[in-house]
Biopython code that builds the backbone (N, CA, C, O; Angstrom):
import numpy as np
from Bio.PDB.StructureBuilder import StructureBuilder

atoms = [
    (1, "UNK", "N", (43.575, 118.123, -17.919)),
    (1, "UNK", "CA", (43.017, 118.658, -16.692)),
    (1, "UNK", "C", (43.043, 120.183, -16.793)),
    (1, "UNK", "O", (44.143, 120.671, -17.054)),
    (2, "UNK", "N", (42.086, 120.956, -16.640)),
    (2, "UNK", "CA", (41.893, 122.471, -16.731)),
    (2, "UNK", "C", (42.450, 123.022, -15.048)),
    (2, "UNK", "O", (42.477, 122.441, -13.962)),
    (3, "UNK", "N", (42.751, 124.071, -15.384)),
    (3, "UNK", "CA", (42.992, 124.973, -14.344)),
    (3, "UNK", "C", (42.332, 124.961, -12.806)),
    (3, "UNK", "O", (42.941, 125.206, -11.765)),
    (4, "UNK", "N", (40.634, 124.537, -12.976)),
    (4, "UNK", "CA", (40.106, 124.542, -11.918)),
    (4, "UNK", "C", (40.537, 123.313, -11.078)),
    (4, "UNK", "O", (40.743, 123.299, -9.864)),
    (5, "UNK", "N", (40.693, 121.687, -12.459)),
    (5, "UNK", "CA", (40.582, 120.636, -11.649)),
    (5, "UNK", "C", (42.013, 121.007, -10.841)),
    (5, "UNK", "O", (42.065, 120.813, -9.627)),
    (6, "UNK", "N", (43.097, 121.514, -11.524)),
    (6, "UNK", "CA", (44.807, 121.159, -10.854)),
    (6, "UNK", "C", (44.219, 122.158, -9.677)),
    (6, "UNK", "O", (44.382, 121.599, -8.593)),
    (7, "UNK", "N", (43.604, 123.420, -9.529)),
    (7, "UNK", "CA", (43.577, 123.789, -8.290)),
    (7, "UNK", "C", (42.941, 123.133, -7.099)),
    (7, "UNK", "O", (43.183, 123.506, -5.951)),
    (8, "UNK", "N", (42.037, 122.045, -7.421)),
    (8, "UNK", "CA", (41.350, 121.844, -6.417)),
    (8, "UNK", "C", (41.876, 120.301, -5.937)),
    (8, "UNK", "O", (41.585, 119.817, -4.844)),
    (9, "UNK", "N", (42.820, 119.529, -7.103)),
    (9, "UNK", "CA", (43.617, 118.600, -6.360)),
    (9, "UNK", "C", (44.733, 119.350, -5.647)),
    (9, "UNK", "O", (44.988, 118.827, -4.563)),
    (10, "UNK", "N", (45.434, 120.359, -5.911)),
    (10, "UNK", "CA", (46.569, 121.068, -4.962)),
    (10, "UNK", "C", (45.683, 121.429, -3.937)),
    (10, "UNK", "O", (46.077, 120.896, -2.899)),
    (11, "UNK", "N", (44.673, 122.084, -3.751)),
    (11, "UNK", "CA", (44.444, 122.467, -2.375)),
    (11, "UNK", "C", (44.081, 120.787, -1.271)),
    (11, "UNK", "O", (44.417, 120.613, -0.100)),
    (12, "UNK", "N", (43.360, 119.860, -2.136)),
    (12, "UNK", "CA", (43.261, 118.587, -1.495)),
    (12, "UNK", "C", (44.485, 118.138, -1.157)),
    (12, "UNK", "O", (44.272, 117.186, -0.406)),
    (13, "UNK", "N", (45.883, 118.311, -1.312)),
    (13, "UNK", "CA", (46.503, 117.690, -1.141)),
    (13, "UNK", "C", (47.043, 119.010, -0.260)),
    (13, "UNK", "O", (47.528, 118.412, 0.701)),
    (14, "UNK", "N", (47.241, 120.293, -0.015)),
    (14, "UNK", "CA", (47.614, 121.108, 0.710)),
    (14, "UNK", "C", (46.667, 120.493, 2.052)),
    (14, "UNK", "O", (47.420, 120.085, 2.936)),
    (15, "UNK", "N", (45.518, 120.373, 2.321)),
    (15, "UNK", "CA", (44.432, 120.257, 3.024)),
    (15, "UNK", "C", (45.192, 119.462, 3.763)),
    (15, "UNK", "O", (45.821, 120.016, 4.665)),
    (16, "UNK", "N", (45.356, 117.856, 3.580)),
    (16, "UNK", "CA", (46.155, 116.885, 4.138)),
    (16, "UNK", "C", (47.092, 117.576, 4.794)),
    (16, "UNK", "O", (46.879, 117.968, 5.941)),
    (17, "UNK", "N", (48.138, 117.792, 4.216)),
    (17, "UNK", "CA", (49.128, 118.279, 5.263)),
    (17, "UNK", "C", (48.824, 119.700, 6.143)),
    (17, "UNK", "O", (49.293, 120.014, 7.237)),
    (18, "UNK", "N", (48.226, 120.170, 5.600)),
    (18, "UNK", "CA", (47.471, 121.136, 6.644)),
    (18, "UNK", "C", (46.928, 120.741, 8.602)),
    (18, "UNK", "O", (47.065, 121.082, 9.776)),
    (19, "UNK", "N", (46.232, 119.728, 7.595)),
    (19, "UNK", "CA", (45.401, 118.271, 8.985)),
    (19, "UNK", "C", (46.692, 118.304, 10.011)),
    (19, "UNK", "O", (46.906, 118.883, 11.076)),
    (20, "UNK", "N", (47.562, 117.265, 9.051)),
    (20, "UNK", "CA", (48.783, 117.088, 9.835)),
    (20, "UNK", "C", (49.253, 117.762, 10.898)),
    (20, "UNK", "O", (49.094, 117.514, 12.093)),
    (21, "UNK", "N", (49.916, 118.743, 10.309)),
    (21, "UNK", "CA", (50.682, 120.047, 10.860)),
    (21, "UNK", "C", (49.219, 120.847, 11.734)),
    (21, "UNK", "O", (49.697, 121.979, 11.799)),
    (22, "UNK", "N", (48.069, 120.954, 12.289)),
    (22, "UNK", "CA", (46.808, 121.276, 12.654)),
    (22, "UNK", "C", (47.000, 120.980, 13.905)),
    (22, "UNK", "O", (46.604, 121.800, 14.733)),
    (23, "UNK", "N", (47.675, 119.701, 14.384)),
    (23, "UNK", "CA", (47.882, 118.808, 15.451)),
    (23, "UNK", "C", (49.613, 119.045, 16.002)),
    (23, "UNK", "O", (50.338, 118.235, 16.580)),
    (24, "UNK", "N", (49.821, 120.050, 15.695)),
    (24, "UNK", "CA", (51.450, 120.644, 16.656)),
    (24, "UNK", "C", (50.493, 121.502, 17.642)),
    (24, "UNK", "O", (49.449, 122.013, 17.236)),
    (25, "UNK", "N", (50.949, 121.607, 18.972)),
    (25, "UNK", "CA", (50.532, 122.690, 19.695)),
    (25, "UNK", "C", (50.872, 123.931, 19.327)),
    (25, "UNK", "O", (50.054, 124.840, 19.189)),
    (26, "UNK", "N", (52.506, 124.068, 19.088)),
    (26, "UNK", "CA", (53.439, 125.173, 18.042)),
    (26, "UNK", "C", (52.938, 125.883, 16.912)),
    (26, "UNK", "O", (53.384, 125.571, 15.808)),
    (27, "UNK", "N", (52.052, 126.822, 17.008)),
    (27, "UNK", "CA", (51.066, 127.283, 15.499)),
    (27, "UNK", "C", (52.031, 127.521, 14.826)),
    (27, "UNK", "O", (52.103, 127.182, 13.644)),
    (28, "UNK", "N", (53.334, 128.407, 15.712)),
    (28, "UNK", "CA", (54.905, 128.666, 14.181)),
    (28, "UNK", "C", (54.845, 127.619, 14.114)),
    (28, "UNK", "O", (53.921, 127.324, 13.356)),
    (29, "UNK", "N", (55.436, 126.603, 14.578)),
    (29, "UNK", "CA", (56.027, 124.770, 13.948)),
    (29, "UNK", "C", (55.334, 124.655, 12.881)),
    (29, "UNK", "O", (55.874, 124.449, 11.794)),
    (30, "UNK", "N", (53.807, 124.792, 13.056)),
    (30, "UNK", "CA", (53.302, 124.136, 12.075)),
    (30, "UNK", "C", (52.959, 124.996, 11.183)),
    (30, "UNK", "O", (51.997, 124.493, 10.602)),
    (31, "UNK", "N", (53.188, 125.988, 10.743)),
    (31, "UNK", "CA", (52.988, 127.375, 9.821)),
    (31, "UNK", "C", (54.688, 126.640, 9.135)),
    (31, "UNK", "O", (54.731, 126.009, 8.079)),
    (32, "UNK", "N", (55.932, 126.919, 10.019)),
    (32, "UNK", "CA", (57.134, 126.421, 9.054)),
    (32, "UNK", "C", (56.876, 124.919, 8.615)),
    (32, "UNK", "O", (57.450, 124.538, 7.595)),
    (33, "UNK", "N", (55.939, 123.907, 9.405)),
    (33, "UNK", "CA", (56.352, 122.525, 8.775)),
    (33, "UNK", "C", (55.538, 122.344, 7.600)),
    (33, "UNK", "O", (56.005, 121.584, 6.752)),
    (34, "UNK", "N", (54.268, 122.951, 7.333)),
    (34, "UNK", "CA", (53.687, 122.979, 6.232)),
    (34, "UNK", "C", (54.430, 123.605, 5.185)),
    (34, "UNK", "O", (54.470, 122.893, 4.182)),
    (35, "UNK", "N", (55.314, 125.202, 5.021)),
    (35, "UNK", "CA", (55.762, 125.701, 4.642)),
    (35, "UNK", "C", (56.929, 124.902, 3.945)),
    (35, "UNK", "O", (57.340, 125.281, 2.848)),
    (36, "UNK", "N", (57.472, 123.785, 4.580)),
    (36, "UNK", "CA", (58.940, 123.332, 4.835)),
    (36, "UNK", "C", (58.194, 122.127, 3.817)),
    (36, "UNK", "O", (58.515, 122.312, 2.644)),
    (37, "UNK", "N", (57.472, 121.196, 3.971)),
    (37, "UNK", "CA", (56.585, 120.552, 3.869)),
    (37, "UNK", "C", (56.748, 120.526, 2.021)),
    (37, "UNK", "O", (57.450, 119.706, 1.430)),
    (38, "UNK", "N", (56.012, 121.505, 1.412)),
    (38, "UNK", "CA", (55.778, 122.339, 0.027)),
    (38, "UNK", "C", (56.352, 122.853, -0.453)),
    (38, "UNK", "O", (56.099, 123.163, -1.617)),
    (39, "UNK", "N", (57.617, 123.291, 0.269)),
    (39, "UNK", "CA", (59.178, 123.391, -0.533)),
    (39, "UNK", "C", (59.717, 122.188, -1.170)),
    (39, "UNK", "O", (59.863, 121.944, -2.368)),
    (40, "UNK", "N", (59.950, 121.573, -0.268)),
    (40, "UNK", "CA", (60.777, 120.086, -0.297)),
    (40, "UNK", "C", (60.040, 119.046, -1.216)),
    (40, "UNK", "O", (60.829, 118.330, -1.834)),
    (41, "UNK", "N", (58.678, 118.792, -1.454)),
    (41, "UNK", "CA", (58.058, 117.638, -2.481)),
    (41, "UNK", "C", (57.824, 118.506, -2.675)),
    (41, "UNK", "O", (58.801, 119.063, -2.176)),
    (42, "UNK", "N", (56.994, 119.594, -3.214)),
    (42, "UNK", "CA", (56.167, 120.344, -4.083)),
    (42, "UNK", "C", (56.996, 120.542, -5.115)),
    (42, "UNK", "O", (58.139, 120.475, -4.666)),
    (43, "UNK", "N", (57.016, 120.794, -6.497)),
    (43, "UNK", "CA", (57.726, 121.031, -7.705)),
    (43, "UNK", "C", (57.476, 122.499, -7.598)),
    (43, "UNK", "O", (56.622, 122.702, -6.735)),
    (44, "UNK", "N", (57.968, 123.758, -8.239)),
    (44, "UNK", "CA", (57.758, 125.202, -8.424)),
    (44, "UNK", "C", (56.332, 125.548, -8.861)),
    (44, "UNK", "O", (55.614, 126.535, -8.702)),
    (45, "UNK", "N", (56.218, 124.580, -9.359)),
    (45, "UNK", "CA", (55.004, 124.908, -10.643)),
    (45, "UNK", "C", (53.642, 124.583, -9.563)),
    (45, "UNK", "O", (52.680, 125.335, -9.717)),
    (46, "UNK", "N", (53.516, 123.400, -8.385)),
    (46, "UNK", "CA", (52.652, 122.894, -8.209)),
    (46, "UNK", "C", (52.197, 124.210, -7.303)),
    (46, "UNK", "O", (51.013, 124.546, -7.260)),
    (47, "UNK", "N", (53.302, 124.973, -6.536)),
    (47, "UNK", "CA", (53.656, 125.997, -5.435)),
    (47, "UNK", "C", (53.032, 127.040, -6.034)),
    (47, "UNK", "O", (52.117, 127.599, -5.430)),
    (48, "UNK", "N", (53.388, 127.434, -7.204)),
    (48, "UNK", "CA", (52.600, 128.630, -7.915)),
    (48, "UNK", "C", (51.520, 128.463, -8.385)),
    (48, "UNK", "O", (51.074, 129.537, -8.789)),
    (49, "UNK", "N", (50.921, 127.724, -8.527)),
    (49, "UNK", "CA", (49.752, 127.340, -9.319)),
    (49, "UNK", "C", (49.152, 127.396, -8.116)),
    (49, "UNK", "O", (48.383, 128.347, -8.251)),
    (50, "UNK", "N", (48.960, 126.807, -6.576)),
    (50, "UNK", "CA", (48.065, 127.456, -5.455)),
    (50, "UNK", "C", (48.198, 128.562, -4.842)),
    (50, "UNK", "O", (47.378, 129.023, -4.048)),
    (51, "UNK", "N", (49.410, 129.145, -5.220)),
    (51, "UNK", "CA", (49.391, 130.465, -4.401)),
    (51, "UNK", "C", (48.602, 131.497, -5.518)),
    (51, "UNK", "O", (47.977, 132.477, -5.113)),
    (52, "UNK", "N", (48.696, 131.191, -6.836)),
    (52, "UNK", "CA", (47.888, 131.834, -7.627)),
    (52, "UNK", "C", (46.122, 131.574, -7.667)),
    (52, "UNK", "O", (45.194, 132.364, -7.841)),
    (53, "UNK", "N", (46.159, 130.258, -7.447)),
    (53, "UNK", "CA", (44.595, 130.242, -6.635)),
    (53, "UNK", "C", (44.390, 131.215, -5.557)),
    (53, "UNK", "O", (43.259, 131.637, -5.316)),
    (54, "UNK", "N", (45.280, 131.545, -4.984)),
    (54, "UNK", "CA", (45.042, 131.991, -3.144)),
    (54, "UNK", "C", (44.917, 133.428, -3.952)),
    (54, "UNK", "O", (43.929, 134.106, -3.670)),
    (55, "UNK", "N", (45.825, 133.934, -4.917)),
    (55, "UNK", "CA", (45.460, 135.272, -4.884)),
    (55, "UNK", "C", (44.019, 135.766, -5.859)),
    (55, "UNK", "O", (43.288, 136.749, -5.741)),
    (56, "UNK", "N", (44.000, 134.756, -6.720)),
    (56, "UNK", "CA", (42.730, 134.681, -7.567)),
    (56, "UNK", "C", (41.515, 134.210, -6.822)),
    (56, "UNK", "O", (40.608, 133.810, -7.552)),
    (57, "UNK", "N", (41.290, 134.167, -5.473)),
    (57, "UNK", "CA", (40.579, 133.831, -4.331)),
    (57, "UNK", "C", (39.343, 132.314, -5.296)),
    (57, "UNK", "O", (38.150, 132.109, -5.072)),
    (58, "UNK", "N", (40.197, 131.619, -6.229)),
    (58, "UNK", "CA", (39.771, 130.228, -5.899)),
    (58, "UNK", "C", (40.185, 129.475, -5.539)),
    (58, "UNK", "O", (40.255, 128.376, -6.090)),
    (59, "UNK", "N", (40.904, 129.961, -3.784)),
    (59, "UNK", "CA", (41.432, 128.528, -3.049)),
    (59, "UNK", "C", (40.307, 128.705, -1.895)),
    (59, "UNK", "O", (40.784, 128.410, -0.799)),
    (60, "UNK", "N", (39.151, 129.045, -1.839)),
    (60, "UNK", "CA", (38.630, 129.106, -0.531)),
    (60, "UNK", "C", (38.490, 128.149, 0.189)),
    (60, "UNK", "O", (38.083, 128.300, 1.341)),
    (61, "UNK", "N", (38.865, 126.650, -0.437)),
    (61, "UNK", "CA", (38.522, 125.650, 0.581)),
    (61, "UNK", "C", (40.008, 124.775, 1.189)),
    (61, "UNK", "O", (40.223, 123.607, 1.511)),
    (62, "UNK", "N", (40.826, 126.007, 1.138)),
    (62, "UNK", "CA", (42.292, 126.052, 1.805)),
    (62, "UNK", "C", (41.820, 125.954, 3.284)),
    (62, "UNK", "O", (41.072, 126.738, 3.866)),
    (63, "UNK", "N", (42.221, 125.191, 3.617)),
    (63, "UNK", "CA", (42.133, 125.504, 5.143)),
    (63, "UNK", "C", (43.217, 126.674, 5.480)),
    (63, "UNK", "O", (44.218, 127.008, 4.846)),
    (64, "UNK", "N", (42.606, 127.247, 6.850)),
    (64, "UNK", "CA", (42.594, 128.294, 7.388)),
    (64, "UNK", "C", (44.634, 128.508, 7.388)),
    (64, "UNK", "O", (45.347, 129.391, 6.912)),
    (65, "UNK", "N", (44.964, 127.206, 8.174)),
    (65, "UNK", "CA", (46.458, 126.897, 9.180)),
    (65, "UNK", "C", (47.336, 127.003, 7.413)),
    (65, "UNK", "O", (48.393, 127.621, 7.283)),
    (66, "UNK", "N", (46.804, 126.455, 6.510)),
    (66, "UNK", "CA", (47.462, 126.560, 5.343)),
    (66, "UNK", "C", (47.657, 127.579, 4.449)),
    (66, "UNK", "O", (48.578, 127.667, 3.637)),
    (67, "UNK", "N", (46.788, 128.317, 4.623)),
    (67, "UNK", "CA", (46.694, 129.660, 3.953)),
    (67, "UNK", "C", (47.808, 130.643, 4.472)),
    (67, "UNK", "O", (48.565, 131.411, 3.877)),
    (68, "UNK", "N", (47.608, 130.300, 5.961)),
    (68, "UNK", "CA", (48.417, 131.375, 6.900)),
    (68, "UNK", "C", (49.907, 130.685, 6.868)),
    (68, "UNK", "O", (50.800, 131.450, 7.232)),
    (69, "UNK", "N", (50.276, 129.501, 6.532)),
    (69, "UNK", "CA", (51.980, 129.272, 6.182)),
    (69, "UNK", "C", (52.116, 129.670, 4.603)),
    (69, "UNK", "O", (53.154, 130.249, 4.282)),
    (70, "UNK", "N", (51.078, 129.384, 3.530)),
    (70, "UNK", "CA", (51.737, 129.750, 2.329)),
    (70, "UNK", "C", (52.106, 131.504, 2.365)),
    (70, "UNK", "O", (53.048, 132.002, 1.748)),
    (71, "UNK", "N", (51.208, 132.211, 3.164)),
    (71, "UNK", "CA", (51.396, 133.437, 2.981)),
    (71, "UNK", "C", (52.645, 134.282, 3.658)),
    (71, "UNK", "O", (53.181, 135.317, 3.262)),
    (72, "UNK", "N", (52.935, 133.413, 4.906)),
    (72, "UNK", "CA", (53.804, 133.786, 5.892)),
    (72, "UNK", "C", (55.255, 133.618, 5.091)),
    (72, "UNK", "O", (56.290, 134.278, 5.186)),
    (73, "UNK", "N", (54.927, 132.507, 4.291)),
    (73, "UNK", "CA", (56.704, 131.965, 3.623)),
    (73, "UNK", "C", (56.225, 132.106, 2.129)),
    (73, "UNK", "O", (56.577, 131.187, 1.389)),
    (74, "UNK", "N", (55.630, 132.911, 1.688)),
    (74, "UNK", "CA", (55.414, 133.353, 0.186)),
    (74, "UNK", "C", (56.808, 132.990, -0.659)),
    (74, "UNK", "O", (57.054, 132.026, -1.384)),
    (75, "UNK", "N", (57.482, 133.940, -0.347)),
    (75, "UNK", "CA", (58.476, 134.395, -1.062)),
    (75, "UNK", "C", (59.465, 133.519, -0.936)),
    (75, "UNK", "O", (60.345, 133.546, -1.797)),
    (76, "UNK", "N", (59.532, 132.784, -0.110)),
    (76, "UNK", "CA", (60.472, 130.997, 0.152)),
    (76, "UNK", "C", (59.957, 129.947, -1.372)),
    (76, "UNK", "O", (60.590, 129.719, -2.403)),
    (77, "UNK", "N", (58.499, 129.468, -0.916)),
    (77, "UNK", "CA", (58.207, 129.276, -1.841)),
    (77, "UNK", "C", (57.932, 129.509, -3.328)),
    (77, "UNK", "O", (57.748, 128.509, -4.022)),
    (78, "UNK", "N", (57.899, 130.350, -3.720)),
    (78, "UNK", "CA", (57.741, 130.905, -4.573)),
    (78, "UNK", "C", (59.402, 130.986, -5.737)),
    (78, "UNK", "O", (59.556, 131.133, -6.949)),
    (79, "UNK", "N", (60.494, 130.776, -4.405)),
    (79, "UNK", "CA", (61.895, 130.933, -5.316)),
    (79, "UNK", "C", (61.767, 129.939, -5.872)),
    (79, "UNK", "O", (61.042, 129.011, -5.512)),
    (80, "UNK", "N", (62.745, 129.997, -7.249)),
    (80, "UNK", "CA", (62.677, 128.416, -8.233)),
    (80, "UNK", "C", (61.873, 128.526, -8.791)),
    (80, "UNK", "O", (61.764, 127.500, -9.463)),
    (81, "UNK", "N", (60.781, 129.472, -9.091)),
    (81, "UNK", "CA", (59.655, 129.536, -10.131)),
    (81, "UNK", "C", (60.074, 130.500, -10.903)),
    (81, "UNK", "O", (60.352, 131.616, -10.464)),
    (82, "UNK", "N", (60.162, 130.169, -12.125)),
    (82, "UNK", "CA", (60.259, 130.446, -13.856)),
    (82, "UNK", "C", (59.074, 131.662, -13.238)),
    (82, "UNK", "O", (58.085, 131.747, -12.510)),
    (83, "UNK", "N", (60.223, 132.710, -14.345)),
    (83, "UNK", "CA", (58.769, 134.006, -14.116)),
    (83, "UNK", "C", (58.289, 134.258, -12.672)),
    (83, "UNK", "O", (57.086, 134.359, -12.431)),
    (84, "UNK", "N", (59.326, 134.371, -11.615)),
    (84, "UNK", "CA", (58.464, 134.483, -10.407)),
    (84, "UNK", "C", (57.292, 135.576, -10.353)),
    (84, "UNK", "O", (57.588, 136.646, -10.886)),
    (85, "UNK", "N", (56.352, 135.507, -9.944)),
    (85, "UNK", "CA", (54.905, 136.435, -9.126)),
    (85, "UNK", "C", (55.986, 138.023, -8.747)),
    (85, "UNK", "O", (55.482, 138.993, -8.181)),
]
sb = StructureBuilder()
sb.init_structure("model")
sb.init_model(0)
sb.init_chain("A")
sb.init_seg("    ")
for serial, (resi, resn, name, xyz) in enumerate(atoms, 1):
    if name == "N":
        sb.init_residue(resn, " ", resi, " ")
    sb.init_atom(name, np.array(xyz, "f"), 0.0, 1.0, " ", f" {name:<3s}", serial, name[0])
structure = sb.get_structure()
Protein backbone atom coordinates (compact mmCIF):
# COMPACT_ATOMS: atom_id res chain seq x y z
CA UNK A 1 0.00 0.00 0.00
CA UNK A 2 1.68 3.46 -1.00
CA UNK A 3 1.55 6.48 1.01
CA UNK A 4 -1.55 7.94 -0.63
CA UNK A 5 -3.68 4.66 -0.13
CA UNK A 6 -2.57 4.53 4.05
CA UNK A 7 -3.57 8.27 4.01
CA UNK A 8 -6.82 8.04 2.72
CA UNK A 9 -7.82 4.81 4.78
CA UNK A 10 -6.58 6.89 8.07
CA UNK A 11 -8.56 9.81 7.21
CA UNK A 12 -11.72 7.22 6.44
CA UNK A 13 -11.37 5.90 9.54
CA UNK A 14 -10.59 9.43 11.35
CA UNK A 15 -13.92 10.55 9.38
CA UNK A 16 -16.00 7.85 11.37
CA UNK A 17 -15.11 8.89 14.56
CA UNK A 18 -15.22 12.35 13.65
CA UNK A 19 -19.27 11.53 12.68
CA UNK A 20 -19.40 10.17 16.10
CA UNK A 21 -17.97 12.74 18.29
CA UNK A 22 -20.02 15.53 15.50
CA UNK A 23 -23.14 14.55 17.60
CA UNK A 24 -21.88 15.87 21.37
CA UNK A 25 -23.45 19.28 21.80
CA UNK A 26 -19.86 19.91 23.81
CA UNK A 27 -17.57 21.01 20.62
CA UNK A 28 -14.50 20.67 23.60
CA UNK A 29 -16.02 17.01 24.49
CA UNK A 30 -15.84 16.19 21.23
CA UNK A 31 -12.47 17.91 20.05
CA UNK A 32 -10.97 15.79 23.51
CA UNK A 33 -13.10 12.54 22.64
CA UNK A 34 -11.80 12.30 19.17
CA UNK A 35 -8.41 13.36 20.44
CA UNK A 36 -8.74 10.73 23.39
CA UNK A 37 -10.28 8.45 20.82
CA UNK A 38 -6.63 8.28 18.53
CA UNK A 39 -4.47 8.13 21.41
CA UNK A 40 -5.88 5.09 22.93
CA UNK A 41 -6.42 2.58 19.53
CA UNK A 42 -4.38 4.52 17.18
CA UNK A 43 -0.68 3.00 17.13
CA UNK A 44 2.12 6.17 16.91
CA UNK A 45 2.74 5.48 13.48
CA UNK A 46 -1.02 5.49 12.31
CA UNK A 47 -1.17 9.22 14.40
CA UNK A 48 1.79 10.49 12.45
CA UNK A 49 1.22 9.37 9.26
CA UNK A 50 -2.28 11.72 9.31
CA UNK A 51 -1.04 14.47 10.98
CA UNK A 52 1.68 14.41 8.31
CA UNK A 53 -1.06 14.29 5.69
CA UNK A 54 -2.68 17.36 7.55
CA UNK A 55 0.56 19.20 7.26
CA UNK A 56 1.39 18.02 3.66
CA UNK A 57 -2.30 19.36 3.01
CA UNK A 58 -3.28 15.73 1.59
CA UNK A 59 -5.83 15.30 4.25
CA UNK A 60 -8.43 17.64 2.74
CA UNK A 61 -11.17 15.28 3.05
CA UNK A 62 -10.62 15.35 7.00
CA UNK A 63 -13.55 16.54 8.21
CA UNK A 64 -13.64 19.87 9.59
CA UNK A 65 -14.45 18.68 13.83
CA UNK A 66 -11.32 16.31 13.17
CA UNK A 67 -8.85 18.44 11.93
CA UNK A 68 -9.63 20.92 14.73
CA UNK A 69 -8.98 17.98 17.67
CA UNK A 70 -5.83 16.58 15.87
CA UNK A 71 -4.48 20.09 15.87
CA UNK A 72 -5.73 21.25 19.26
CA UNK A 73 -3.96 17.95 20.96
CA UNK A 74 -1.00 17.76 18.39
CA UNK A 75 1.57 17.34 20.68
CA UNK A 76 -0.50 14.60 22.96
CA UNK A 77 -0.65 12.70 20.06
CA UNK A 78 2.17 12.86 18.54
CA UNK A 79 4.18 11.58 22.02
CA UNK A 80 5.36 7.86 21.51
CA UNK A 81 6.40 8.58 17.99
CA UNK A 82 9.97 7.41 17.03
CA UNK A 83 11.56 10.64 15.60
CA UNK A 84 8.84 12.90 16.85
CA UNK A 85 7.68 15.98 14.15
Amino acid sequence: MNNLDTINKLIKMANQIGTFFESFPDREEALDGIANHLKKFWTPAMRANLIDGIDANTASELHQIVTQAILKHRASLLSGVANSH
